[in-house]
N, C-alpha and C positions, 0 to 999 in steps of 0.2 A: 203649416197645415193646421187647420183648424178643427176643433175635438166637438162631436155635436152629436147627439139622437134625438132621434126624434120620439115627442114624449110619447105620443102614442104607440110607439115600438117598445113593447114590453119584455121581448126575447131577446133586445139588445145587452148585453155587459157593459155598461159605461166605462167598470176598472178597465176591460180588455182594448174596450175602444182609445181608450189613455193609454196606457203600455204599447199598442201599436201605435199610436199617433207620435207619443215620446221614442220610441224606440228607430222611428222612419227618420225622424228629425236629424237623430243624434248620426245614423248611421247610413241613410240615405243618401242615394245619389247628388249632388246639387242638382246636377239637371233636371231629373225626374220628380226632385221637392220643388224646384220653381215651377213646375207647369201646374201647382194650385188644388192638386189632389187632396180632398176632403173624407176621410174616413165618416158613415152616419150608423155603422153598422156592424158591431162585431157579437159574434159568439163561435165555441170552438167550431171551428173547419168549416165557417162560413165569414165571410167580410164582404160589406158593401160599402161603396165611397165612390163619389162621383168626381168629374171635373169640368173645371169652364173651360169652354170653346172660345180661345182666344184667337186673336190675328197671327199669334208667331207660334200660335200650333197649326195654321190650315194651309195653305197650300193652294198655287195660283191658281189650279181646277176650283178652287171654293170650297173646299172637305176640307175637314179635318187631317191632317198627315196620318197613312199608314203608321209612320213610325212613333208618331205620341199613341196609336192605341196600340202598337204592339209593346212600348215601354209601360202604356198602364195593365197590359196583362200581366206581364211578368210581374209588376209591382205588384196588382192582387194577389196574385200565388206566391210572395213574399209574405205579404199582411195572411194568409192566409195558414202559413208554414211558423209565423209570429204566434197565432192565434191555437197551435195546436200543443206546445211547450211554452207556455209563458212565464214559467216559471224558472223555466230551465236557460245555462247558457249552452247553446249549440247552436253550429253551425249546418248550412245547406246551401246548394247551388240547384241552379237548372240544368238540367237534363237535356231534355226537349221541352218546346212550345211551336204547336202548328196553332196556325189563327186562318179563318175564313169568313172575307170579308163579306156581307150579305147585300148591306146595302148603303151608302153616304150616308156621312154627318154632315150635313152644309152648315159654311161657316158663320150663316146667321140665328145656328141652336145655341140656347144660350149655356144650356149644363151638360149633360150625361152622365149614365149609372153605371160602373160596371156592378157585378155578382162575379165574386169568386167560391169557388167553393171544393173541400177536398170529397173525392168522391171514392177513393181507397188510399186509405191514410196507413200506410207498414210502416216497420222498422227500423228498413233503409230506403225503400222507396215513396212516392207519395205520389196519387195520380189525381188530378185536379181539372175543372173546367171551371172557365171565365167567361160571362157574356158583356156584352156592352148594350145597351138598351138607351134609344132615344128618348127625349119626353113624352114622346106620344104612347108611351111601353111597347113598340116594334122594335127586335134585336136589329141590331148593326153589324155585329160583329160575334163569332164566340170562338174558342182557341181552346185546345185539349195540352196537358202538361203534364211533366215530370219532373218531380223534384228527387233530389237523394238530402238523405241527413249524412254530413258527412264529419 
């Protein structure tokens, strides 16, 4: 996974976007590090990062698979759960995550973005939404969450 802002994003954390970027590598899925997911965007209780639409994420209808964007949600609200103790070691799991699908990714887009973002960040809970957003900036997808610190 490759570490990148863009320079024009001045509300990015470059350290935090390293610390998630290093920290998904070390501890990350293999599977969900190989499908190419690009952190461009961190600060606390927000992470942005995109990924290429390849041929063995999409699926014989031409979309992109359900289940690589419901793996890149949960991976946002990971980077996002990253992104609110970063200094800290602790652990957290998922709760819940509902995702509703709005409309195709066909599988001749070349990237997509998700945004995750915590939207009531507790002590033991943490409730979170993620969208996913085509190139054209129309959502695709957005999924509501919960995380516990456990």
């Amino acid at each position: 996974m490759e570490t990148t802002d863009t320079p024009t994003d001045t509300s990015s954390d470059a350290a935090l976007v390293a610390h998630i970027t290093d920290a998904f590598q070390v501890g990350g899925s293999p599977f969900v590090i190989d499908m190419g997911i690009r952190v461009t965007h961190a600060e606390t209780g927000l992470v942005r990062f995109t990924l290429p639409v390849t041929d063995r994420l999409t699926h014989g209808g031409g979309v992109l698979s359900g289940q690589a964007i419901m793996s890149c949600m949960d991976t946002g609200m990971v980077f996002v759960m990253m992104s609110l103790r970063p200094d800290e070691d602790v652990n957290f799991t998922t709760v819940e995550l509902k995702t509703a699908f709005e409309r195709a990714v066909p599988a001749d887009t070349p990237e997509v973005t998700f945004e995750a973002r915590a939207t009531k960040p507790g002590r033991s809970l943490v409730f979170g939404e993620i969208d996913l957003f085509l190139p054209n900036g129309k959502r695709a997808a957005a999924a509501t969450t919960t995380y516990m610190w456990i």
